[in-house]
N, C-alpha and C positions, 0 to 999 in steps of 0.2 A: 704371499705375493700380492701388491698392489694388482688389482683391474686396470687395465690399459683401455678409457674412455675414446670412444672413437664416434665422430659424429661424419654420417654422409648426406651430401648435400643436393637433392634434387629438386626443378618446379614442381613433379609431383610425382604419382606411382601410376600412370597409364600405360598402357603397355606398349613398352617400345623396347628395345636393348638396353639403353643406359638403366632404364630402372630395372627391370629384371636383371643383372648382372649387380645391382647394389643389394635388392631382394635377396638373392642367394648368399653374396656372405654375409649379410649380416643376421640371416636367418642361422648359418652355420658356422659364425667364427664359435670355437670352445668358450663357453660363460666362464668357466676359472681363470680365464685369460684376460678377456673382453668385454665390455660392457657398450652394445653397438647401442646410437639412438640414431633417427633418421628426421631428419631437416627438412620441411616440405615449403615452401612457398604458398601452395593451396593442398589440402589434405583429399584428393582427388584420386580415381584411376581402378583401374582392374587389378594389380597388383597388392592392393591394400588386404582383401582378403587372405593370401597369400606370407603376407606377413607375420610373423611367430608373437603371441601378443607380450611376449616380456621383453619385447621392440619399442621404445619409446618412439612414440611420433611429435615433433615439435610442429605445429601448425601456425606460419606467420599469415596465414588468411590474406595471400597476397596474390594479384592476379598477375602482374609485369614484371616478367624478369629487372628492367632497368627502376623499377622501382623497391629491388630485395636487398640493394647492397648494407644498407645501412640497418637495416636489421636484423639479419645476417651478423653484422659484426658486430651487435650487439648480444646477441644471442652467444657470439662465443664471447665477449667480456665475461658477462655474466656464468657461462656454464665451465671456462676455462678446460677443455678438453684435449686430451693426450694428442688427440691425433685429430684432424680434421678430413676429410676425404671429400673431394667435390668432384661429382660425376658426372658434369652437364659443361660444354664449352664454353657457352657463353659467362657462366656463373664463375667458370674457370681464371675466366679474363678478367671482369670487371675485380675477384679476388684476388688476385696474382699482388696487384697494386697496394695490398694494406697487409701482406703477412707479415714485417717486419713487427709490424704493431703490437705480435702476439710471439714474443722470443723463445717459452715457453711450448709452444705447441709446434707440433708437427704438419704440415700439412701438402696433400696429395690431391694431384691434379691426376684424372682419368681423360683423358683423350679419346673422343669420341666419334673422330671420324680427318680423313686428308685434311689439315688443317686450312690450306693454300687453294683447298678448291670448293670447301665449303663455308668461311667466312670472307665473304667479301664487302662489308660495310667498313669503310676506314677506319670511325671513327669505335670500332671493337677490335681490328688487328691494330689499334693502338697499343692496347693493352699487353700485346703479345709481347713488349718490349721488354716486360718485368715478368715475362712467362719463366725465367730461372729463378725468380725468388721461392715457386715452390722445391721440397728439399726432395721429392720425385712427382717423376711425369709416366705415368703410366702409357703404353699406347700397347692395342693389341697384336700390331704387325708391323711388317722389316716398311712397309710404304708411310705408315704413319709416322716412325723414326723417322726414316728417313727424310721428310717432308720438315720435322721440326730441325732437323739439324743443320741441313741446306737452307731453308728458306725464311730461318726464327731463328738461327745463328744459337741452338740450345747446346749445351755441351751433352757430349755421349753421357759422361756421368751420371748425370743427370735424368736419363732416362731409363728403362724399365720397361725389358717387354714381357705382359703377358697377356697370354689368347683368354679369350673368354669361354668362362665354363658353360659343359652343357650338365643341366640338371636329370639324371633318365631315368631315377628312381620317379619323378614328378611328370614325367613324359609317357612314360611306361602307364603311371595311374589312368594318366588325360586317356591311352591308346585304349585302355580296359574296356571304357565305357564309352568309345568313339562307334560310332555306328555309319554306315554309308551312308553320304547325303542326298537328299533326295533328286537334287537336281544334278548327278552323274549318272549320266542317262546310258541305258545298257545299250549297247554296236558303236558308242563311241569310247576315244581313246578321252582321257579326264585329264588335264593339264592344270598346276595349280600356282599362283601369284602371290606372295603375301607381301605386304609395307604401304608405308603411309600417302598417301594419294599428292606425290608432291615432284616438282619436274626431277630430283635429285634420284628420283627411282627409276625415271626411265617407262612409264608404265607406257607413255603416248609411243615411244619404241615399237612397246612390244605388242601394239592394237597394230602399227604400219606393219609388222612381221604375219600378223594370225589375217591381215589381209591379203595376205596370199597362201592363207588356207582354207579360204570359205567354202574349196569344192571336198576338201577334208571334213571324217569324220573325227573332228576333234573339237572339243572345246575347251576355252578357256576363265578357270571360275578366278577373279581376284577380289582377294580378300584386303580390306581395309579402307580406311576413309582420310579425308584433308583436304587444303583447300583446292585444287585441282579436280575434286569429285566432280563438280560439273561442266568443267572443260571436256574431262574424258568421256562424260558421259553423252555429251555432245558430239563428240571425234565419232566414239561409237556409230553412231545414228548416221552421221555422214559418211561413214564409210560402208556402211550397212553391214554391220556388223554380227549377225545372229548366232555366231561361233562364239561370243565373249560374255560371259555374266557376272557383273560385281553384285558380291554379298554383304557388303559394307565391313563394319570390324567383328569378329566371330571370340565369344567367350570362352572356344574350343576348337583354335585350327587344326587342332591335331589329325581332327577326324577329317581334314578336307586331306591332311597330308599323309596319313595311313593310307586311304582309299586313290590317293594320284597314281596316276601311270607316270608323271613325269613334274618335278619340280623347278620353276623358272626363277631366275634371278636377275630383274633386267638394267638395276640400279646403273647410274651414270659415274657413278664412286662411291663409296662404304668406307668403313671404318676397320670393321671387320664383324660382316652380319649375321648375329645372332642366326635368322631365320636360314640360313644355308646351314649351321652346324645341325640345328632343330629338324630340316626335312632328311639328312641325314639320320639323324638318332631316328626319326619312326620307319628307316630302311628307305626311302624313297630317293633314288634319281638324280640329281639335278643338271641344267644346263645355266650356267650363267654367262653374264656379259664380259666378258674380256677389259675391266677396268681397276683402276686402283683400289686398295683396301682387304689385302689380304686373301684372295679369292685365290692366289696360285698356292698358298700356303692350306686354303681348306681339301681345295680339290686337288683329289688323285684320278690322275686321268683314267678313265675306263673302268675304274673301283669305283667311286665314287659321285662321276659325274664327271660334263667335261664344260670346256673355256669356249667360245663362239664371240664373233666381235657383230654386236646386233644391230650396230649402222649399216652393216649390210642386211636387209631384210628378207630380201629373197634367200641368201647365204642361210641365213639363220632359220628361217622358215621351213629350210631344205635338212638343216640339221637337226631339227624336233622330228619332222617324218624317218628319218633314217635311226633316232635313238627310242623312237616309238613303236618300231618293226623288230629289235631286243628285248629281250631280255636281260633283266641285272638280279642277281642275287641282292636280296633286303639284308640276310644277316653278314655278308660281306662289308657292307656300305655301311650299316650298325656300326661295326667293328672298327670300320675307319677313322670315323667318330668317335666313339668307345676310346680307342686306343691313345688317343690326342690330347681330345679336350675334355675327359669326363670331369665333373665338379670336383672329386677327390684329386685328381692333378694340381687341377690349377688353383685351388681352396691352400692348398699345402705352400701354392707359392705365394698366395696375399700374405698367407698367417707369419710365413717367414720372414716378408717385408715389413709389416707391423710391427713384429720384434726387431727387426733389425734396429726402425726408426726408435 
C-alpha cells in the first residue's frame, strides 16, 4: 500500500493550540499508512522538541504570514502531496483561493477559532468567499459550524467536526516531574490563568474580577506573554493589584495546573481551548467565561467545572469564593476529560478522515 503524504501547515511550533494539535497527529498518524511532514514558515517554538524526528520539517525561513503564500505553493508544486492540512486561519484563507491549482491533492482547512468574531480585517474575510474550495473544514465545535454556515454561507457537507485531543500519556510525564511552585504561598487559595496576553483572552476581565478580591486570601498566578503584556501590567499597578502575579510563558504549566485550587478561563471567545481540556486532564477545576467556542460542550457542570458570565465582575468574583470553599474530586474531572477527548478518540477520527480523502 502506497503512503498517504500528508503535509501540515503552520507559522511555526510555539506553543499555542493549533500547533500542539498538529504535533500530536502527526507524531501519531500509523507510518505504514502515512508519511506526515510539517510546513513551518519560520522553524521556531517550544513544540519542536516535541516533535518525533522521522517528522520532516520544511523551513521557508519566513517571518509574515502575508508574505508565505507563494511559497507555500511552491513548495506543494514541487513536493505534490496526498493531502495538504493547514492549521492556522489566516493561512487558511490566503490558501483557500489557489487549490484548484492542485486537482491532484487534497486539502484540509482546520478552523481555529469563531471565525465572525475573530477575523475582522476585510481585506482576509475576503478570502472566506472561496472558503468551500477546501474538500473539508474541520472545526472543533457545534459554534464554530455554526458560525461558518450562517455567516460564510459554507455548506454542512462540507464541514467536519472534531474536538481536539487531549495527549495524557504526555500530561501524566509533565505531572511526574511537576513540583509546587514556589510562588503558591501556603494560607492562600492558588488560582491559575493560562493563554496569550491578547484582548481575545479576556485577561483585563479577569484583573477587574480579582479587584474585588483584594480583601481575599487568593491569588492569581497568569501564565503566558503577548502584545498586551504591558497594558496589563500596567492595569495591574493601577488597580493595586497585589493578589495577581504574571509568570510570563512557563515550559511546564502543568505544574502551575496540578498544584491550583481552581483553573480560570476568561477568554472573550475560543475556538475550542486546548488549555480547559489540559486543566481538566491534570484533575483541576475550572470556571470559565460564559462565551462562544465550545465551552458548554467541555464543561459538565459540577463535574467538571462551571459557566460564569465575567462581565459581571462582582458575579464572578462572588463565584470563585463560593467554588473555592468545595471541594471537587480530581479523578472524577480526569475522567470527564479521559472519556471525551483522550488522543485515542479523536486520533481514530483524523485517520478515518485521511482515508476517507
Amino acid at each position: 500500500m502506497k503512503k498517504i503524504s500528508i503535509i501540515f501547515i503552520l507559522p511555526d511550533l510555539e506553543t499555542g493550540g493549533a500547533e500542539r494539535i498538529a504535533t500530536t497527529i502527526a507524531n501519531h498518524l500509523p507510518r505504514e499508512k502515512f508519511e506526515p511532514k510539517i510546513l513551518l514558515l519560520r522553524k521556531e517554538g517550544g513544540y519542536l522538541e516535541l516533535l518525533k524526528e522521522d517528522v520532516e520539517i520544511i523551513d521557508l525561513k519566513i517571518q509574515r504570514i502575508r508574505n508565505s503564500l507563494i511559497p507555500i505553493l511552491k513548495e506543494i508544486k514541487i513536493r505534490k502531496p496526498d493531502i495538504v492540512f493547514s492549521g492556522f486561519g489566516e493561512i487558511n484563507a490566503y490558501l483557500s483561493l489557489f487549490i484548484k491549482l492542485f486537482p491532484k491533492t487534497k486539502f484540509i482547512a482546520r478552523e481555529t477559532n469563531v471565525v465572525s468574531q475573530h477575523v475582522t480585517r476585510k481585506e482576509i474575510r475576503f478570502f472566506y468567499k472561496f472558503y468551500s474550495n477546501f474538500h473539508k473544514i474541520i472545526c472543533q465545535s457545534d459554534d464554530m459550524q455554526n458560525d461558518l454556515i450562517e455567516n460564510f454561507k459554507i455548506k454542512k457537507e462540507k464541514i467536519i467536526k472534531i474536538n481536539n485531543p487531549v495527549d495524557f500519556d504526555f500530561i501524566n510525564e509533565k505531572l511526574e516531574i511537576s513540583e509546587k511552585p514556589e510562588s503558591f504561598k501556603e494560607g492562600f487559595k492558588n488560582v491559575v490563568s493560562i493563554g496569550n496576553l491578547s484582548s481575545r483572552k479576556g485577561f483585563d476581565n479577569l484583573l477587574k474580577v480579582f479587584n474585588h478580591l483584594k480583601n481575599e486570601k487568593i491569588l492569581l498566578h497568569i501564565l503566558g506573554d503577548g502584545r498586551d503584556k504591558e497594558l496589563l501590567h500596567q492595569m495591574k499597578t493601577d488597580l493595586g493589584l497585589e493578589n495577581v502575579l504574571f509568570h510570563g510563558q512557563q515550559k511546564n504549566p502543568y505544574q502551575f495546573l496540578k498544584f491550583a485550587d481552581l483553573f480560570i478561563l476568561s477568554s472573550r471567545y475560543e475556538g475550542f481551548p486546548n488549555v480547559l481540556l489540559e486543566a481538566g486532564a491534570c484533575g483541576t477545576y475550572s470556571l470559565a467565561n460564559n462565551c462562544k467556542g465550545g465551552i458548554t460542550e467541555i464543561i459538565q457542570p459540577k463535574i467538571n467545572g462551571e459557566i460564569s458570565d465575567i462581565e459581571n465582575p462582582e458575579k464572578f468574583a462572588d463565584k470563585i469564593v463560593s467554588i473555592l470553599a468545595e471541594t471537587h474530586d480530581s479523578e472524577e474531572i480526569k475522567n470527564s476529560i479521559k472519556s471525551r477527548f483522550s488522543k485515542e478518540l479523536i486520533l481514530e477520527r483524523y485517520e478515518k478522515l485521511l482515508l476517507d480523502l
